[in-house]
PyMOL commands that place a pseudoatom at each C-alpha (Angstrom):
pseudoatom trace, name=CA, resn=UNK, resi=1, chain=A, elem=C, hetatm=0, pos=[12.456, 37.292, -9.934]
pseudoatom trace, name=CA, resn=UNK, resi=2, chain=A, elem=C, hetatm=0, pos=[8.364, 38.067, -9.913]
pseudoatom trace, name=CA, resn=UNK, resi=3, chain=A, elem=C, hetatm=0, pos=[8.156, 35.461, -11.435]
pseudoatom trace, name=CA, resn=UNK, resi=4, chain=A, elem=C, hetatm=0, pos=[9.978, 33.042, -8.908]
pseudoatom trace, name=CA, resn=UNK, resi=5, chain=A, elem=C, hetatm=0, pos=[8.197, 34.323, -6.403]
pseudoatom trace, name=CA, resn=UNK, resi=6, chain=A, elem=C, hetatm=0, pos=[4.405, 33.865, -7.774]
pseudoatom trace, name=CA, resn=UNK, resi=7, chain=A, elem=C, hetatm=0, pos=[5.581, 30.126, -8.803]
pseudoatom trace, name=CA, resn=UNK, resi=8, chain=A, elem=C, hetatm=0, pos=[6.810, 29.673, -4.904]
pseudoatom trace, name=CA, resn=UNK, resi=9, chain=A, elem=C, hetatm=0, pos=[3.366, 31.473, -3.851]
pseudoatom trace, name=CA, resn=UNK, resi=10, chain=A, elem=C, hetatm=0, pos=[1.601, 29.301, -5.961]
pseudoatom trace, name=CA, resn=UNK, resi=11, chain=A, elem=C, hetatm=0, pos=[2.876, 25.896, -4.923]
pseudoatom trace, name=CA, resn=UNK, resi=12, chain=A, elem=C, hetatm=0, pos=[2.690, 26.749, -1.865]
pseudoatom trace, name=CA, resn=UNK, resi=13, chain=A, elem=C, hetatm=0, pos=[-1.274, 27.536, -2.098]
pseudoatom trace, name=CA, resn=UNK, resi=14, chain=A, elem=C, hetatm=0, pos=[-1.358, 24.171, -3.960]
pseudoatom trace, name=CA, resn=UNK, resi=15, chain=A, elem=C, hetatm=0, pos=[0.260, 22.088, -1.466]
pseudoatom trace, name=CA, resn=UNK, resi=16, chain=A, elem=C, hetatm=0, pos=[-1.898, 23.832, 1.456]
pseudoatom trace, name=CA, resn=UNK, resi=17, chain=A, elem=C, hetatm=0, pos=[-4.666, 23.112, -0.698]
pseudoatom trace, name=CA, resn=UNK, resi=18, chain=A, elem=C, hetatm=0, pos=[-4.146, 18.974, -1.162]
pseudoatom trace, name=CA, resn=UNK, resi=19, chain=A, elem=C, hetatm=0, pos=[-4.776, 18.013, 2.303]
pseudoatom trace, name=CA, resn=UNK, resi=20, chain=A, elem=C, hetatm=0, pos=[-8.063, 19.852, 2.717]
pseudoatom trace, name=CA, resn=UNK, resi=21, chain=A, elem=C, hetatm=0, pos=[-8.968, 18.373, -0.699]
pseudoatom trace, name=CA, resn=UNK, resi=22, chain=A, elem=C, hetatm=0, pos=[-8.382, 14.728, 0.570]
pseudoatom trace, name=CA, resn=UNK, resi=23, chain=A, elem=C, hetatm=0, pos=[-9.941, 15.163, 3.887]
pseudoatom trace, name=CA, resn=UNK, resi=24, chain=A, elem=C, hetatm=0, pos=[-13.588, 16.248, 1.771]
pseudoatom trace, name=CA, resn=UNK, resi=25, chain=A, elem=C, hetatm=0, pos=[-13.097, 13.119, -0.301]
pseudoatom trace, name=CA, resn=UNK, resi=26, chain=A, elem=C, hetatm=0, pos=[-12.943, 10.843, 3.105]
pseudoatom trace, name=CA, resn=UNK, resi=27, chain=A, elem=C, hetatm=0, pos=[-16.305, 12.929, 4.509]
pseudoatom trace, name=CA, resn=UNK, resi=28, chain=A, elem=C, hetatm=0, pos=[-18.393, 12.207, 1.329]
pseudoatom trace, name=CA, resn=UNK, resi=29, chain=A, elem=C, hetatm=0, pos=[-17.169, 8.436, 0.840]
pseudoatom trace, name=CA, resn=UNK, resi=30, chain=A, elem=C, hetatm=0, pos=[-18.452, 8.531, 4.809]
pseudoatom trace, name=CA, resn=UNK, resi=31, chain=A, elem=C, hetatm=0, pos=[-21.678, 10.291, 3.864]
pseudoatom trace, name=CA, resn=UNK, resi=32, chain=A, elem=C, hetatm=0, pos=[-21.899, 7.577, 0.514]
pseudoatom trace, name=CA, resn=UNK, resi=33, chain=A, elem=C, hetatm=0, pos=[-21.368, 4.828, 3.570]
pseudoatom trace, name=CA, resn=UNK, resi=34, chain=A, elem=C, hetatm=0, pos=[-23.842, 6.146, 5.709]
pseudoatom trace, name=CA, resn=UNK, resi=35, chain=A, elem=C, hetatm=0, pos=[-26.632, 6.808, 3.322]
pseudoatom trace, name=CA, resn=UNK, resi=36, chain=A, elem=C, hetatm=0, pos=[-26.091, 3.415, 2.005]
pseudoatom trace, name=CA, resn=UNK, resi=37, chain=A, elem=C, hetatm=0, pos=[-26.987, 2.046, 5.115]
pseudoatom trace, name=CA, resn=UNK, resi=38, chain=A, elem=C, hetatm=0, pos=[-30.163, 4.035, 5.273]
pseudoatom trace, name=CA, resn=UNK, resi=39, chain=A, elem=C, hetatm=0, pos=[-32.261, 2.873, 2.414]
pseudoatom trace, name=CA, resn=UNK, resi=40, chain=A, elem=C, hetatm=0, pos=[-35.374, 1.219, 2.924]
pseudoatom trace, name=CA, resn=UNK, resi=41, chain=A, elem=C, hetatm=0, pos=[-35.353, 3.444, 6.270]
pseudoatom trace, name=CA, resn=UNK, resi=42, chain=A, elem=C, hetatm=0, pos=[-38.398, 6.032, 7.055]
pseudoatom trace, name=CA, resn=UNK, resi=43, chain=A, elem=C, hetatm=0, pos=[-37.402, 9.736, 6.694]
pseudoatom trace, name=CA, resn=UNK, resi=44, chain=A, elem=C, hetatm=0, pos=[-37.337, 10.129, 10.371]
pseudoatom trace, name=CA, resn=UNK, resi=45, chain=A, elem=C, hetatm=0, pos=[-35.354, 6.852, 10.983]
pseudoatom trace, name=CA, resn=UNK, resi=46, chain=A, elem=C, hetatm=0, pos=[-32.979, 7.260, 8.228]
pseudoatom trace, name=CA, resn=UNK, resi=47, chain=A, elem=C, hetatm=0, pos=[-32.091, 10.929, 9.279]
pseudoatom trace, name=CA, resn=UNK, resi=48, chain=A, elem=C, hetatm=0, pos=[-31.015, 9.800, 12.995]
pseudoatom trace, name=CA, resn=UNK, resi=49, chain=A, elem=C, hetatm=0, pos=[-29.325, 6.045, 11.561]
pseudoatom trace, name=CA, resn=UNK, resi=50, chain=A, elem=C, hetatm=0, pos=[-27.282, 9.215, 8.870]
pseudoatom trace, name=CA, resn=UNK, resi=51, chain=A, elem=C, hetatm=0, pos=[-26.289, 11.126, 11.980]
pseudoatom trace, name=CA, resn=UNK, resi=52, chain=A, elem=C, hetatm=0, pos=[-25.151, 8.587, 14.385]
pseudoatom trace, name=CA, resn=UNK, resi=53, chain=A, elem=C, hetatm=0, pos=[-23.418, 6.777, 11.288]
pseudoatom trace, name=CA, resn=UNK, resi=54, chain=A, elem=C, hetatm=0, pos=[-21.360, 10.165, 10.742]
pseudoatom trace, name=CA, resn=UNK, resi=55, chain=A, elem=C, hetatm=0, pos=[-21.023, 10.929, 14.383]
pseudoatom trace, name=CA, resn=UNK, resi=56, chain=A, elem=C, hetatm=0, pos=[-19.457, 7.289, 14.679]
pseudoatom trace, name=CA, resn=UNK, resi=57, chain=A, elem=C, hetatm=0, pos=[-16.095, 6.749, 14.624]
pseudoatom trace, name=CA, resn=UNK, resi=58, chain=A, elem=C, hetatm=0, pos=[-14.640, 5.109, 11.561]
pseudoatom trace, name=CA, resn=UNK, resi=59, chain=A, elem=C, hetatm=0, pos=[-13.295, 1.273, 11.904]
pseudoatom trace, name=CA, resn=UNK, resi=60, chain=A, elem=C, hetatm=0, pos=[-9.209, 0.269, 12.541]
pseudoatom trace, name=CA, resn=UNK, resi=61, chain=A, elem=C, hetatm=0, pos=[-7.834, -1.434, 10.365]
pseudoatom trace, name=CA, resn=UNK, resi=62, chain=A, elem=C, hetatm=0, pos=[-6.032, -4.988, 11.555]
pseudoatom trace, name=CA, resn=UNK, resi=63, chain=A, elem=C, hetatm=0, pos=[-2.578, -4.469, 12.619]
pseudoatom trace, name=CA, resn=UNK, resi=64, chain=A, elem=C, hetatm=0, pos=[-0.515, -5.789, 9.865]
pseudoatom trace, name=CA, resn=UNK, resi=65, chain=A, elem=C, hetatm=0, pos=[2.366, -7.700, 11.517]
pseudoatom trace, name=CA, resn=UNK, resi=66, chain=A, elem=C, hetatm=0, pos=[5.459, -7.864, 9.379]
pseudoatom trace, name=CA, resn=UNK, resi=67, chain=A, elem=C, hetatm=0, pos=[6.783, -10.775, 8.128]
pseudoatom trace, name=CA, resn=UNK, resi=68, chain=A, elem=C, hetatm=0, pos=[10.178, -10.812, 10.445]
pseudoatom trace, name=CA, resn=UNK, resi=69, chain=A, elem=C, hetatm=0, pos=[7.834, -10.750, 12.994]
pseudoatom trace, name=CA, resn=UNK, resi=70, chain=A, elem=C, hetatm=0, pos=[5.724, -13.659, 12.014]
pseudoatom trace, name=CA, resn=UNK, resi=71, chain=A, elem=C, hetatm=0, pos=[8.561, -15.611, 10.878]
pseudoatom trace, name=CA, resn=UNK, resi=72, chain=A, elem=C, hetatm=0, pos=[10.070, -14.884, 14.636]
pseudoatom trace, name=CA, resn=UNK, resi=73, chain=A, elem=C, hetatm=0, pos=[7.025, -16.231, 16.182]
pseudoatom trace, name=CA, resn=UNK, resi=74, chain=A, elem=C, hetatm=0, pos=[7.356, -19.475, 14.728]
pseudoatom trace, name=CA, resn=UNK, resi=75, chain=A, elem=C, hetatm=0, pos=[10.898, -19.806, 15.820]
pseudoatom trace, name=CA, resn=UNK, resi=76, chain=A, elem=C, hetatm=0, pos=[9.365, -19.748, 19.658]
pseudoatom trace, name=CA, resn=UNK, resi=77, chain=A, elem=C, hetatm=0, pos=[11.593, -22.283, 21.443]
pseudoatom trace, name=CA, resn=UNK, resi=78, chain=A, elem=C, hetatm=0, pos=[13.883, -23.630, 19.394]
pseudoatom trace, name=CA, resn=UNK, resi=79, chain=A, elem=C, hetatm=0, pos=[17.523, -23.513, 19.681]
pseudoatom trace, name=CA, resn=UNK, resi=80, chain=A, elem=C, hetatm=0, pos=[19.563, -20.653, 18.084]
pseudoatom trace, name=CA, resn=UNK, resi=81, chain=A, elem=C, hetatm=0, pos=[20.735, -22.607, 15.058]
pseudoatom trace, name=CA, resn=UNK, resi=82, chain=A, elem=C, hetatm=0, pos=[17.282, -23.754, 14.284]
pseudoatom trace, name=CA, resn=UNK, resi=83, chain=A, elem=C, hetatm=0, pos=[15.436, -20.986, 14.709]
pseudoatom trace, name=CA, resn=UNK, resi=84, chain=A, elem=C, hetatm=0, pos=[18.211, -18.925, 12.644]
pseudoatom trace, name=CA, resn=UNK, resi=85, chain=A, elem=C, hetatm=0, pos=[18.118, -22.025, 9.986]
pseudoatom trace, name=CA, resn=UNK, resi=86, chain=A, elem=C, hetatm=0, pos=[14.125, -21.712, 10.526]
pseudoatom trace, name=CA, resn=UNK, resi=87, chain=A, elem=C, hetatm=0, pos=[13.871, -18.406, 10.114]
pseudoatom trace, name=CA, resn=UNK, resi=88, chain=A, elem=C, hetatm=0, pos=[15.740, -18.336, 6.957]
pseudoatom trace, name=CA, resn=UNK, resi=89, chain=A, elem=C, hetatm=0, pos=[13.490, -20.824, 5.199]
pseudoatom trace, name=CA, resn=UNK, resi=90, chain=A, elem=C, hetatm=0, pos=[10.647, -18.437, 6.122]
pseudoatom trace, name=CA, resn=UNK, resi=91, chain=A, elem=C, hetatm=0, pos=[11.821, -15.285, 5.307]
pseudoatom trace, name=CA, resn=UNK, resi=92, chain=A, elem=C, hetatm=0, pos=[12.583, -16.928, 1.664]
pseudoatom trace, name=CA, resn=UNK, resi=93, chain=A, elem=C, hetatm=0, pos=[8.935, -18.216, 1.527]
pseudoatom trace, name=CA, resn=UNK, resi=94, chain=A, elem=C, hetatm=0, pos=[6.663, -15.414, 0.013]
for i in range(1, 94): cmd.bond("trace and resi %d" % i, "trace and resi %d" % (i + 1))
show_as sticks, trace
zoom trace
């Protein structure tokens, strides 16, 4: 029964542990971004470019629109047996 229960401790420290362990890896890719961006830079300059790099906000990504939805978008206006027939064909196409 101990032993259950260090086993359920355990994985639970383990799981707690994962997303704190993915969230560093994001910050230093940032900081490998950022510092990228700085060579060449004085000391001064590079230091405030580093800092307004990591203050900034990191970019979307594009919405990726899923293929029903494309496929519906070029079946605008057409009647309902050729946009069904239409729609078909391009669901089909990869």
């Amino acid at each position: 029964m101990k032993k259950l229960l260090t086993l359920a401790v355990l994985s639970l420290a383990a799981m707690v542990a994962m997303p704190a362990a993915a969230a560093d890896n994001k910050g230093s890719s940032k900081m490998a971004e950022c510092n990228a961006k700085t060579k060449g830079m004085s000391k001064d300059d590079a230091a405030k470019a580093r800092s307004e790099c990591m203050k900034a906000a990191p970019a979307k990504p594009a919405k990726a629109t899923s293929k029903m939805a494309e496929c519906n978008a070029k079946t605008k206006g057409m009647s309902k047996a050729d946009a069904s027939k239409a729609r078909s064909e391009c669901m089909k196409a990869s």
